[in-house]
MARVEX-863108 format. One record per atom (N, C-alpha, C): x, y, z; atom name; residue in one letter; residue number from 0. Coordinates in steps of 0.001 Angstrom, whole numbers, padded with zeros to 6 digits. Layout:
N
X  Y  Z  CA  A  NUM
...
END
This chain:
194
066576  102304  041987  N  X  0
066459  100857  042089  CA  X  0
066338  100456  043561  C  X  0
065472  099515  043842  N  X  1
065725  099272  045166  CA  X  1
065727  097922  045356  C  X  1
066355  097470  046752  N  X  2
066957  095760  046814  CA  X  2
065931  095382  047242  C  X  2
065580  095733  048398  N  X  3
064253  094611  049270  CA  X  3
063313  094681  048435  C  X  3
063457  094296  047097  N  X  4
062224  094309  046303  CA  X  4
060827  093823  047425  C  X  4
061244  092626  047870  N  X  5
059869  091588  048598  CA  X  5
059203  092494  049655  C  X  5
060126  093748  050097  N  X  6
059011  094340  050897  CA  X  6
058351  095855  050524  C  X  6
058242  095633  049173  N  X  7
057806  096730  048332  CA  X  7
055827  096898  048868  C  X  7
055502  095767  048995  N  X  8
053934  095767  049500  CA  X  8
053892  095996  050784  C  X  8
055041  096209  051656  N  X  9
054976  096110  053034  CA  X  9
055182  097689  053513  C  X  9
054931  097424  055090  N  X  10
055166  098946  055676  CA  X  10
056221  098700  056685  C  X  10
057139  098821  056806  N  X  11
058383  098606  058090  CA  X  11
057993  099819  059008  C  X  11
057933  099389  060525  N  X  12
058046  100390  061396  CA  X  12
059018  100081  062039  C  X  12
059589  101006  062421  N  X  13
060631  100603  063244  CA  X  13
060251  101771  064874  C  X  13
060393  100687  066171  N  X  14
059870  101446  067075  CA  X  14
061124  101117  067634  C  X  14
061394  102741  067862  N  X  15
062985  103063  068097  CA  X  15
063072  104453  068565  C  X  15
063712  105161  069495  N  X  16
063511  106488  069149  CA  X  16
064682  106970  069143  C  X  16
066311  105881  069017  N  X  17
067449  106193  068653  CA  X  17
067514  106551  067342  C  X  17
068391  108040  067220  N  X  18
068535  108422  066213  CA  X  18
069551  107614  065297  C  X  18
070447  107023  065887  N  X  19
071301  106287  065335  CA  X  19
070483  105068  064742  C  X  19
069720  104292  065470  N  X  20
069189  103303  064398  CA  X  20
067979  103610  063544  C  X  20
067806  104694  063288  N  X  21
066832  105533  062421  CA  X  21
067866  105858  061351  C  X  21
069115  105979  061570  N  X  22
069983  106414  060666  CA  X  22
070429  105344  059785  C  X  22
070707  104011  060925  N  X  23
071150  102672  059925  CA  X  23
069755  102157  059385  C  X  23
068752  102254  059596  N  X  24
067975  101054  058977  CA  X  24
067686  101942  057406  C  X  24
067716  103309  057524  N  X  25
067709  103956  056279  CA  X  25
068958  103530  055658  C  X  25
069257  103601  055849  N  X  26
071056  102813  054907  CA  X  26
070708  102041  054163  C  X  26
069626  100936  054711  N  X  27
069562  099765  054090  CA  X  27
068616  100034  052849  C  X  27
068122  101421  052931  N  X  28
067557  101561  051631  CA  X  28
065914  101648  051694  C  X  28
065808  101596  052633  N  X  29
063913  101515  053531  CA  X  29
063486  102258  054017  C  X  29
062010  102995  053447  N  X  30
061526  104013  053963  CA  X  30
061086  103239  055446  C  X  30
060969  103884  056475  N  X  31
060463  103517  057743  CA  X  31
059235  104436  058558  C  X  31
058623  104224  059177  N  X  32
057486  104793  060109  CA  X  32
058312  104325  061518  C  X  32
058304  105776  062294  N  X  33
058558  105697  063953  CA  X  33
057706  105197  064349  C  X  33
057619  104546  065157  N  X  34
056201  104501  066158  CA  X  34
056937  104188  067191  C  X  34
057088  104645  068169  N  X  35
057134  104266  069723  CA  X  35
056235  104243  070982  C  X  35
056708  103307  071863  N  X  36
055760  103198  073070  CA  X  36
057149  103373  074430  C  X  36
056277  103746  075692  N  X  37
057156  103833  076665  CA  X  37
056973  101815  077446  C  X  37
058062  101322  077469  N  X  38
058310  099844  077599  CA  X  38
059626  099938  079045  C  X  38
059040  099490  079918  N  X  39
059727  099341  080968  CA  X  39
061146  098299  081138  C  X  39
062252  098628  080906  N  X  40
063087  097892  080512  CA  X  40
064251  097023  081706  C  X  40
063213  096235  082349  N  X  41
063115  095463  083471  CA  X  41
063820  094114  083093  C  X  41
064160  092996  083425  N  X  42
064110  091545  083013  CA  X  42
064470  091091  084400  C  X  42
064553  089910  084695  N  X  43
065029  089010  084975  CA  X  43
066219  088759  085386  C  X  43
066776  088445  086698  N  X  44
068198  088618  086946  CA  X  44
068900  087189  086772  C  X  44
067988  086048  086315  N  X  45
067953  085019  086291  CA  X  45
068570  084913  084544  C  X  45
068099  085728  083744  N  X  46
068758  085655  082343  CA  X  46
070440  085754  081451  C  X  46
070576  085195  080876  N  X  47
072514  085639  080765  CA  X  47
072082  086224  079775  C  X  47
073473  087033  079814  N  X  48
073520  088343  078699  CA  X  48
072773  088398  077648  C  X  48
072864  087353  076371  N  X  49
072471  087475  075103  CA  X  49
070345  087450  075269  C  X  49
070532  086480  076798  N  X  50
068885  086136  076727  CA  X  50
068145  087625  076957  C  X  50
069114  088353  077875  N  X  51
068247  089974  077857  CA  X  51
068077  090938  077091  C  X  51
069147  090632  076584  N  X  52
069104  091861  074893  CA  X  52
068175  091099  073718  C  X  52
067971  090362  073809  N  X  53
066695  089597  072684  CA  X  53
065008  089630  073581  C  X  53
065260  089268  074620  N  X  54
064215  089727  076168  CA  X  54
063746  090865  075834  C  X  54
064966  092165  075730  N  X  55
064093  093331  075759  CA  X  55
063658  093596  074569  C  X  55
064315  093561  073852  N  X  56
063972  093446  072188  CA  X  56
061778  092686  072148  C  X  56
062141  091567  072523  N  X  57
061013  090924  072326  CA  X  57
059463  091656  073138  C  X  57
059897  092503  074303  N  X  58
059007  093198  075470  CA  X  58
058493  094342  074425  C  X  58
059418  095082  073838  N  X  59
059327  096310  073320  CA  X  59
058423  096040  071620  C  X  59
058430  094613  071346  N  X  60
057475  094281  070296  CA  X  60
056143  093969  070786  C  X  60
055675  092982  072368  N  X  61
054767  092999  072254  CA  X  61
053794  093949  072991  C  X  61
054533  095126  073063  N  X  62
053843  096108  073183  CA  X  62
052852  096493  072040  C  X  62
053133  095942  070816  N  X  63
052699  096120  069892  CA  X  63
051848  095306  069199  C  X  63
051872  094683  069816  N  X  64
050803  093466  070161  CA  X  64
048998  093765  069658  C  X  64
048725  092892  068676  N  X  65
047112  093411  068344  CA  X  65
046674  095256  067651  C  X  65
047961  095704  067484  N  X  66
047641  096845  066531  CA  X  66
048480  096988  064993  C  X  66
049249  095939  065004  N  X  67
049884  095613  063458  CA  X  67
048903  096000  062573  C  X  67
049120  096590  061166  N  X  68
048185  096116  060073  CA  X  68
048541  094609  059417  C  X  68
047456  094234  058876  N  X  69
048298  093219  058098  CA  X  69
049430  092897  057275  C  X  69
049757  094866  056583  N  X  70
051109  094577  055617  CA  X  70
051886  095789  056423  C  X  70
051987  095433  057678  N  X  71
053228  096174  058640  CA  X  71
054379  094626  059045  C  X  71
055255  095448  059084  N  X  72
056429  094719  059725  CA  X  72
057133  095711  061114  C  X  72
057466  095069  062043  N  X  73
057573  095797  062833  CA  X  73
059313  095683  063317  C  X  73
060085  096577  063637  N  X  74
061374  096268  064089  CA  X  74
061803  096789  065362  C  X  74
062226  095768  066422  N  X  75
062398  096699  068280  CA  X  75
063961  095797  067511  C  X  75
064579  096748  069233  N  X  76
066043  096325  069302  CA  X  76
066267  096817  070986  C  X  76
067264  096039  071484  N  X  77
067740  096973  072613  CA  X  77
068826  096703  072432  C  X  77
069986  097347  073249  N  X  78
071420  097068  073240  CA  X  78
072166  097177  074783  C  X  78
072819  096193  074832  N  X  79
073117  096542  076280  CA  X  79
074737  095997  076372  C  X  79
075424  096670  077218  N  X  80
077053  096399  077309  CA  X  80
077202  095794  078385  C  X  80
078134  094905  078348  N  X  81
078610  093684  079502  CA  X  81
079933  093623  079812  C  X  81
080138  093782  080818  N  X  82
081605  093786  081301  CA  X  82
081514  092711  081828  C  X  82
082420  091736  081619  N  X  83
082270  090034  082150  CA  X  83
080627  089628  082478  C  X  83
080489  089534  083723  N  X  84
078534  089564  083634  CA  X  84
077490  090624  084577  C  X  84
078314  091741  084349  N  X  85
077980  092536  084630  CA  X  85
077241  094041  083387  C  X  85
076187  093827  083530  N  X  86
075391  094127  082715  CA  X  86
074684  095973  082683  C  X  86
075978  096672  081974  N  X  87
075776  098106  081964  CA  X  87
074858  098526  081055  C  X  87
073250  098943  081727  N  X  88
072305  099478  081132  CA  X  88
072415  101179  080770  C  X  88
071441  102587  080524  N  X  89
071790  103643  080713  CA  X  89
071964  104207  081770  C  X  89
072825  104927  081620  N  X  90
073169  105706  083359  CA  X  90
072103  106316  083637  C  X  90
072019  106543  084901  N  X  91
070880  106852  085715  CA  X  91
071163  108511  085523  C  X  91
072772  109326  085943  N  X  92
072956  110357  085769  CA  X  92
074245  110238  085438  C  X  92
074904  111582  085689  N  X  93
076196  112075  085495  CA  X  93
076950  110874  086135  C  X  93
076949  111194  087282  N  X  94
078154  110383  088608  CA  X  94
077774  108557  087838  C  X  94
076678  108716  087724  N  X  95
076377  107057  086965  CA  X  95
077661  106217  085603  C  X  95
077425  107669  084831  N  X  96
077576  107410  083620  CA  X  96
079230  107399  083857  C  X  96
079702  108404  084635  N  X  97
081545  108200  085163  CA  X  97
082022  107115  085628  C  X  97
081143  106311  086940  N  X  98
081294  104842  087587  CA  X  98
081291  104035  086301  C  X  98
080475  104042  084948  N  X  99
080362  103113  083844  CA  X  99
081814  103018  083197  C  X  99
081948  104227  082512  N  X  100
083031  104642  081750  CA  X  100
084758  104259  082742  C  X  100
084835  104629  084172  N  X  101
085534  104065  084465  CA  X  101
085826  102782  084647  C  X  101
084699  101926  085018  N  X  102
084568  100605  084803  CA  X  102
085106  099886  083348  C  X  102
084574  100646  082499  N  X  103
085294  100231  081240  CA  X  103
086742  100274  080528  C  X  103
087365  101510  081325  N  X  104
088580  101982  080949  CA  X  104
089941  100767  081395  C  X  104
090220  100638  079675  N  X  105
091226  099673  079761  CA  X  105
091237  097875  079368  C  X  105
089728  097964  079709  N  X  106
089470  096532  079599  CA  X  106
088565  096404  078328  C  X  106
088464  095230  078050  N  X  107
087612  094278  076820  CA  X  107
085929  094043  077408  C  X  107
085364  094671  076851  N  X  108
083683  094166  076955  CA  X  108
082801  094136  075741  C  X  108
081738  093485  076077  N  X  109
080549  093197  074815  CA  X  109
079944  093742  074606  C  X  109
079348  094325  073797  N  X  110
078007  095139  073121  CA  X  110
077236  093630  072690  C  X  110
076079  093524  073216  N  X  111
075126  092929  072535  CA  X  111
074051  093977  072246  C  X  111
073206  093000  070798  N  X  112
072511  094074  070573  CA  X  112
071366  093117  070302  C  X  112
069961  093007  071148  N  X  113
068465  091867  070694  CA  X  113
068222  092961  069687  C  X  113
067250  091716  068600  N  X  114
066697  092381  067570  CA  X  114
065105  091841  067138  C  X  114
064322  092082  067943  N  X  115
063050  091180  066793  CA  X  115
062191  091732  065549  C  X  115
062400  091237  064793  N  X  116
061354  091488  063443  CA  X  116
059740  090549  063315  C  X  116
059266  091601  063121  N  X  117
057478  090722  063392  CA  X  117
056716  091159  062723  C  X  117
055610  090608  062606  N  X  118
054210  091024  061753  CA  X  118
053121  090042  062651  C  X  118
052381  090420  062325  N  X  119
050730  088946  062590  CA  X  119
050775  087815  062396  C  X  119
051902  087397  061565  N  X  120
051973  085741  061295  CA  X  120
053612  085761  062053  C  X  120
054547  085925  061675  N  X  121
055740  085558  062148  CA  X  121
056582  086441  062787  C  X  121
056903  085888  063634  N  X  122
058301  086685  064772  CA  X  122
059971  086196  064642  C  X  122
060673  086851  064357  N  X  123
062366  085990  064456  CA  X  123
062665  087556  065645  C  X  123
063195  086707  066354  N  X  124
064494  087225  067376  CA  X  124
065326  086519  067222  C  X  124
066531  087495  067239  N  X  125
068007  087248  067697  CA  X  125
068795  088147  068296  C  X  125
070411  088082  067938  N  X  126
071098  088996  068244  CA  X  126
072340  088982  068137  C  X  126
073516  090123  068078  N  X  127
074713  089933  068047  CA  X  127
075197  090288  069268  C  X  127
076614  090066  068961  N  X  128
077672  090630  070178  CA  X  128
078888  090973  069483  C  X  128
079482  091626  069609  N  X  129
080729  092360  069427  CA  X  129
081471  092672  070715  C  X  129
082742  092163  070625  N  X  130
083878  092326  071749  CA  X  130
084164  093701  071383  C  X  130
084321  094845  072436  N  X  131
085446  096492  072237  CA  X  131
085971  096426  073371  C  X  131
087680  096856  072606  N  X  132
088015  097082  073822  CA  X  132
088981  098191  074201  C  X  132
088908  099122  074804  N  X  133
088924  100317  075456  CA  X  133
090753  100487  075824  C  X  133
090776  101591  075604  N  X  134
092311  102202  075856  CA  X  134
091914  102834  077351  C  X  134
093097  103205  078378  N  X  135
092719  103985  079586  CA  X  135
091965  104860  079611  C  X  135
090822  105606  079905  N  X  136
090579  107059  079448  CA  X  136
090322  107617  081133  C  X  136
091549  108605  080899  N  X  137
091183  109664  081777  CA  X  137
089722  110110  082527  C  X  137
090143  111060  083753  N  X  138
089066  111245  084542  CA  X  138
089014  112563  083468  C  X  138
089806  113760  083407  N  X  139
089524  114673  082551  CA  X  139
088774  114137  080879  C  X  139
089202  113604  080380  N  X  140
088382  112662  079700  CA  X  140
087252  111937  079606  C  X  140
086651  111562  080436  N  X  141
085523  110836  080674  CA  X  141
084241  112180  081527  C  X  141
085119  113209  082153  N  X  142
084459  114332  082305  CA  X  142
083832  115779  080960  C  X  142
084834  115441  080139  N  X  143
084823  116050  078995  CA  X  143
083488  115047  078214  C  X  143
083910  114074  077845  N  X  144
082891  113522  076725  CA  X  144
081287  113756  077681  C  X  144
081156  113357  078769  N  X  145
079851  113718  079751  CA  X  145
079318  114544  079191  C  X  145
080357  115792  079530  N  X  146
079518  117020  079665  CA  X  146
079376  117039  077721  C  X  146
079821  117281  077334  N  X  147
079847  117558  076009  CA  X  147
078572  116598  074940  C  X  147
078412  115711  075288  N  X  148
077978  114275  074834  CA  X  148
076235  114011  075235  C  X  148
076569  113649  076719  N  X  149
075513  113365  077626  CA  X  149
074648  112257  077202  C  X  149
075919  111169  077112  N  X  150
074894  109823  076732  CA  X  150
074477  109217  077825  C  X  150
073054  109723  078230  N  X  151
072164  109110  079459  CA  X  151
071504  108034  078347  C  X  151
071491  108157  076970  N  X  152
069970  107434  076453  CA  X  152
070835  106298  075960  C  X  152
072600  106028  076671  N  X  153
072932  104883  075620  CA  X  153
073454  103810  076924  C  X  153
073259  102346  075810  N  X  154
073974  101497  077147  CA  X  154
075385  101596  077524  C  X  154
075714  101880  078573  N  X  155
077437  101642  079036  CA  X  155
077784  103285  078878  C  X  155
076830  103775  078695  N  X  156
077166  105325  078700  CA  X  156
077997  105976  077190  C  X  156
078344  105453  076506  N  X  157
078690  105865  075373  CA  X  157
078640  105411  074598  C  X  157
078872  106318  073393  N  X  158
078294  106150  071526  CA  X  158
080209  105606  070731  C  X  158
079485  104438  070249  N  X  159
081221  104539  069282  CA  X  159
081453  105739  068283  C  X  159
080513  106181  068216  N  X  160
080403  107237  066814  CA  X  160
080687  108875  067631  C  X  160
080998  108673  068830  N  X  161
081224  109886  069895  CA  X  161
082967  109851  070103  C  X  161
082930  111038  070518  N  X  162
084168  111380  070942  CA  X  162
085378  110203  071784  C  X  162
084282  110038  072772  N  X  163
084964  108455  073748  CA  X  163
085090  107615  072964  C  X  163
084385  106852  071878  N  X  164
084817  105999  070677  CA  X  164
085991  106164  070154  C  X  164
085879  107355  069425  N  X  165
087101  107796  068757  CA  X  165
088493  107705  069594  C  X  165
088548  108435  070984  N  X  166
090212  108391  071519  CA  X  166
090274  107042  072461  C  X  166
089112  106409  072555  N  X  167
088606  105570  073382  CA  X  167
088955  103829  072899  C  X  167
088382  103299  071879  N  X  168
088041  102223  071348  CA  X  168
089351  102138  070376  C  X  168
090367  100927  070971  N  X  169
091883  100620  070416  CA  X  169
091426  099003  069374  C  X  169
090400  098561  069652  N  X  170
090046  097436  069055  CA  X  170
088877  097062  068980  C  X  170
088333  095968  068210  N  X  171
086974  095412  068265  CA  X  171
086796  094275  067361  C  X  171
086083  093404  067565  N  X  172
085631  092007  067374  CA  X  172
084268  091850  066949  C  X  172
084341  092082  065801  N  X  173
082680  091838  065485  CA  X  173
082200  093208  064769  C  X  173
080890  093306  064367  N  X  174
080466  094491  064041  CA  X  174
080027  095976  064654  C  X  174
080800  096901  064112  N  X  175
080891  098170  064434  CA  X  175
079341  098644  064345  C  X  175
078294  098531  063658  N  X  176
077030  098585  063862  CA  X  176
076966  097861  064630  C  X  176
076579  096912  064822  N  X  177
076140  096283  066329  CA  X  177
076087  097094  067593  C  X  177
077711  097597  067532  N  X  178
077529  098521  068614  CA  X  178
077258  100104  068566  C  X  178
077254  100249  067265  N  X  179
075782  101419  067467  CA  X  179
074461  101516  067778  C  X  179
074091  099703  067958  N  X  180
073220  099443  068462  CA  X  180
071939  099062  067291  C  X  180
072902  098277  066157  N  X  181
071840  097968  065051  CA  X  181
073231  096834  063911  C  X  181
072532  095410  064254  N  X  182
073549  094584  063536  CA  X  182
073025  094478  062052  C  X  182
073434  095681  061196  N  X  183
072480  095673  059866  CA  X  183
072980  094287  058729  C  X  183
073815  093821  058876  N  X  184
074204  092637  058146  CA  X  184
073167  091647  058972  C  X  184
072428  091188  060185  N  X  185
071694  090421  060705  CA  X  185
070253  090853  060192  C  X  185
070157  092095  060337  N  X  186
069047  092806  060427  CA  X  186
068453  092522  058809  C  X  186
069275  092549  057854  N  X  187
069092  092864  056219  CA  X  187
069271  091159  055888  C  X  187
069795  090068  056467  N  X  188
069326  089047  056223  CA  X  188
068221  088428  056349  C  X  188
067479  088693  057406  N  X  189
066181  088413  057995  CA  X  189
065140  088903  057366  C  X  189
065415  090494  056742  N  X  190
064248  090941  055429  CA  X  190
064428  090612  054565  C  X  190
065565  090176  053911  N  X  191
065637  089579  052747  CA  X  191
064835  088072  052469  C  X  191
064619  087687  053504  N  X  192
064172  085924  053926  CA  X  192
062247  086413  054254  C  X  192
061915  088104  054418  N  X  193
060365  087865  054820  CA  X  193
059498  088015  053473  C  X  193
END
């Protein structure tokens, strides 16, 4: 049986090359097509938080711009973590990803996550945010998940679904997808409505 009956004529791509949101949008019960492009993930220093994670979201769709079919739907996302307004993208390297993780240790920050859904006739962007917030974590700790882990490809340097999540993350506000980097309760309202 399947729910999204309405997009039974349709083709969802989702241009993503996180395995994790390849993992949630199948949840929702939807075959999907990868397609990715390389999208320079630049903005504006002039934007507040929520406007850049829907920003990049929106860059990484119109890359896609003029090659839709008519019964494609297309899905970008970016996700990015904020410590007050300070805006932790992926680490550059190792020593990067330690300055992040220590930055985080102890304190409360946001996962936002932009999302746009599109085709040839219509576009919706949005996005969530979810408050986490972090227990102390050690330098032996934050050296361990590195090496072991090596989340260069995530924002703020780590996965909730990783090791640092687990001894790491004492609380949270909002949705736990979100900050895997896919708000599927947002995401599954918006197809339900195309």
């Amino acid at each position: 049986m399947e729910i999204l009956t309405n997009l039974k004529s349709k083709k969802v791509i989702l241009a993503s090359k996180s395995p994790r949101r390849q993992q949630l949008i199948q949840g929702l019960g939807i075959d999907v097509e990868i397609r990715t492009k390389e999208v320079e993930e630049s903005f504006s220093e002039s934007l507040i938080r929520q406007e850049v994670a829907m920003y990049l979201a929106d860059k990484k769709a119109k890359a896609f711009e003029g090659e839709l079919a008519t019964d494609e739907i297309l899905i970008t996302g970016d996700t990015i973590v904020c410590l007050n307004d300070l805006i932790l993208n992926k680490p550059e390297g190792t020593e990067d990803a330690k300055r992040m993780l220590r930055l985080l240790s102890g304190k409360t920050h946001t996962v936002i996550t932009g999302v746009c859904i599109a085709d040839n006739n219509r576009k919706e962007l949005f996005y969530d945010a979810t408050e986490v917030t972090f227990g102390e974590l050690t330098d032996a700790e934050i050296a361990y998940y590195i090496e072991k882990h090596k989340p260069f490809d995530k924002a703020g340097s780590y996965g909730a679904q990783d090791f640092i999540g687990f001894i790491g993350i004492q609380g949270m506000n909002g949705s736990y997808y979100n900050v895997m980097g896919f708000p599927l309760h947002k995401v599954y309202e918006v197809l339900k409505m195309w």
